[in-house]
C-alpha positions in Angstrom: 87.2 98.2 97.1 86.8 98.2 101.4 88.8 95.1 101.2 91.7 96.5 99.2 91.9 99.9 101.3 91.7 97.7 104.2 94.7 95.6 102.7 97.1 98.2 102.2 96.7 100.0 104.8 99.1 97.9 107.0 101.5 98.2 104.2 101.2 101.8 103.6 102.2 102.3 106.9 104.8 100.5 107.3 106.6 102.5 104.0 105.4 105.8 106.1 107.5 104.6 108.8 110.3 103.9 107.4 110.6 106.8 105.0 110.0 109.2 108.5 112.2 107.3 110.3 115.2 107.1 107.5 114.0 109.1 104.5 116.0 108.4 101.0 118.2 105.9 102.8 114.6 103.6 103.1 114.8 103.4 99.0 118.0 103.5 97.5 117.0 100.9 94.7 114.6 102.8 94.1 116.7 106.5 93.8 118.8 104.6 91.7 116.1 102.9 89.4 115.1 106.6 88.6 118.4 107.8 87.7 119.0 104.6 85.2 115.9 105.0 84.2 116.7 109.2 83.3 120.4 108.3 82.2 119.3 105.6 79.6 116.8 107.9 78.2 118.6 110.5 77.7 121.8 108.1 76.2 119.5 106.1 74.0 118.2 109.4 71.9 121.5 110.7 71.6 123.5 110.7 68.0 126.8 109.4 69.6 125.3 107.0 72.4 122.4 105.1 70.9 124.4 102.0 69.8 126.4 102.1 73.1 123.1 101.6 75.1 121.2 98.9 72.2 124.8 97.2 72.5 124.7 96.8 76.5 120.4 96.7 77.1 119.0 96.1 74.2 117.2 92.3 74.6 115.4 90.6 71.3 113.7 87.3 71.4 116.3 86.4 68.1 119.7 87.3 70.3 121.5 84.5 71.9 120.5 83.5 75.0 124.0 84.0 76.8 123.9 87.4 75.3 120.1 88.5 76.4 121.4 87.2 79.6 124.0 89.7 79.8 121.9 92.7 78.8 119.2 91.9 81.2 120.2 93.8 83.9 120.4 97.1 81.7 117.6 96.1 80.3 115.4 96.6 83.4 116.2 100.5 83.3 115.9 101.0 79.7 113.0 102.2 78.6 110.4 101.7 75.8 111.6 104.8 73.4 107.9 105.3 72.5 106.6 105.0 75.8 106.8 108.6 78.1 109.1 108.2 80.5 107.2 109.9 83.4 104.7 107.6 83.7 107.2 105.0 83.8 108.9 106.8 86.7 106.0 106.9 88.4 105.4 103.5 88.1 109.0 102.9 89.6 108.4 105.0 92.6 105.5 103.9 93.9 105.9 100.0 93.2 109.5 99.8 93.6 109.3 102.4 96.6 106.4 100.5 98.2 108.4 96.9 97.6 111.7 98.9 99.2 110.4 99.7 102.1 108.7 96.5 103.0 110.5 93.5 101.9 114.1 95.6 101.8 116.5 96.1 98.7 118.1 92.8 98.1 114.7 91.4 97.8 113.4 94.5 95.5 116.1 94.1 93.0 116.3 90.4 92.8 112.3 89.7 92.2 112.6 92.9 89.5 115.7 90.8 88.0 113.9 87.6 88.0 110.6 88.7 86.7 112.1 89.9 83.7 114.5 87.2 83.0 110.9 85.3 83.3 109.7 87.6 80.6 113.1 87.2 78.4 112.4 83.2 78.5 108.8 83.6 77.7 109.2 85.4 74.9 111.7 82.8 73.8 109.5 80.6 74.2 106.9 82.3 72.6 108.9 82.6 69.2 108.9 79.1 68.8 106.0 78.1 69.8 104.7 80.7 67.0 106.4 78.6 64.3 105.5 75.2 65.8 101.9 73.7 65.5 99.7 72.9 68.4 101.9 74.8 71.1 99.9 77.1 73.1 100.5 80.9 73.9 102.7 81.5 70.5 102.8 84.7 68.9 103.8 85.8 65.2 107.4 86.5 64.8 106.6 90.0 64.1 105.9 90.7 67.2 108.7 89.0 69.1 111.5 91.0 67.0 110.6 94.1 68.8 113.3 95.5 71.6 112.1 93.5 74.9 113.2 96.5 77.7 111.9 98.3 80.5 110.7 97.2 84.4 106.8 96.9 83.6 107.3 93.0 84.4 109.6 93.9 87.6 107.0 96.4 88.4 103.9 94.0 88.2 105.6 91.2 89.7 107.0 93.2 92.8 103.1 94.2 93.4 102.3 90.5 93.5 105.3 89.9 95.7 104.6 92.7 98.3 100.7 91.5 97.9 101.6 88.0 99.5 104.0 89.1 102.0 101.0 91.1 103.8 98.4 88.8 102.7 96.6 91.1 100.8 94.6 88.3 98.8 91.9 90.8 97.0 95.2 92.9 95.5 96.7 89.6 94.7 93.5 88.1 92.3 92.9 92.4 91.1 95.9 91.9 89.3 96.2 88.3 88.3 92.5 89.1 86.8 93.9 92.5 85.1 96.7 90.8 83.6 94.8 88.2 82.3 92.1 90.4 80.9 95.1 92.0 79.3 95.5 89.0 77.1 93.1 87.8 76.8 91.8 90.8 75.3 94.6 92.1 73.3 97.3 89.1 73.1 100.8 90.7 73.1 104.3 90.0 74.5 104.4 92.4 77.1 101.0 91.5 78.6 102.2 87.5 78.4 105.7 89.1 80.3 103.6 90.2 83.0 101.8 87.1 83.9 105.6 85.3 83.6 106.8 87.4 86.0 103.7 87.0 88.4 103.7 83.2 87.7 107.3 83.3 88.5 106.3 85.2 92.0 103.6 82.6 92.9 105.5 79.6 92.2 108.1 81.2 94.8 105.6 81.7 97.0 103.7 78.3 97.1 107.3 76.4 97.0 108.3 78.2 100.2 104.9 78.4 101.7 105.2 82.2 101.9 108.6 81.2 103.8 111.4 83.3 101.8 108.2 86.8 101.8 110.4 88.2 105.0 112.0 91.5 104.9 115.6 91.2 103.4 117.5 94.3 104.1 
């Protein structure tokens, strides 16, 4: 626990700094996250504007790959209508808001974009491994044919990502471990999504050697 206090503290001050210094211009992926994140809420449980958002966000392991494609970057923002949407908005504050501040915008939004597009192809992946013998990591098509939305991948990967651009090793292997536990435990798509998306982060970073981890406005 010293060792993770002791990590973040150098990053934690770095987001106080810049929020004094430039307040909601410091995070305006972040601001804008949020409001998708309301918007698309509020659109997908209304009468006339459901099928609008399914039709533009809406990602399913069966749909075409050039059409998941598409839809993936609505499909960030759109959340889980189950799910409360204030935790989720939490979770978009503090990760993205943390990320924002530390590695810049252009490098918030595209490791969120690529994380789940990492999760979209697992799960692709997944479906047919689950009707093909001796392929690891498959799972039943029942579970695949759920709607694949929402920025829990984005958020776990972009805490990986901001973990290795301050070296913060023990945050790094806390969640790796937790994500594994996850399914390990209780084998599901989203927890498998996760560890795409932080695979997809530490494959970045070992091929540039922590290189391309820079702040990118």
């Amino acid at each position: 626990m010293t060792g993770l206090v002791a990590e973040w503290g150098a990053v934690l001050g770095g987001v106080r700094r810049e929020l004094r210094e430039r307040g909601a211009r410091a995070v305006p992926v972040t601001l804008g996250a949020c409001a998708g994140i309301l918007v698309l809420q509020l659109l997908q449980h209304g009468h006339r504007t459901s099928g609008w958002v399914e039709r533009l966000g809406g990602v399913y392991a069966s749909l075409p790959w050039w059409q998941a494609l598409l839809r993936t970057p609505v499909s960030v923002f759109l959340p889980d209508p189950s799910l409360p949407v204030w935790g989720l908005l939490l979770q978009v504050v503090v990760v993205f808001g943390i990320a924002e501040t530390t590695v810049g915008p252009r490098r918030t939004l595209s490791v969120a974009l690529l994380a789940t597009l990492a999760g979209t192809g697992f799960a692709r992946y997944s479906l047919w491994a689950g009707k093909a013998p001796h392929w690891p990591l498959g799972l039943p098509a029942h579970d695949l044919l759920v709607r694949d939305t929402g920025p829990s991948a984005a958020v776990v990967a972009l805490g990986v990502y901001v973990a290795l651009r301050f070296r913060a090793w023990w945050t790094v292997g806390t969640i790796v471990l937790a994500m594994v536990v996850e399914v390990v435990s209780l084998p599901n798509l989203a927890g498998y999504e996760h560890l795409a998306g932080v695979a997809l982060v530490l494959a970045l970073f070992t091929r540039t050697r922590g290189g391309a981890l820079t702040r990118g406005g």
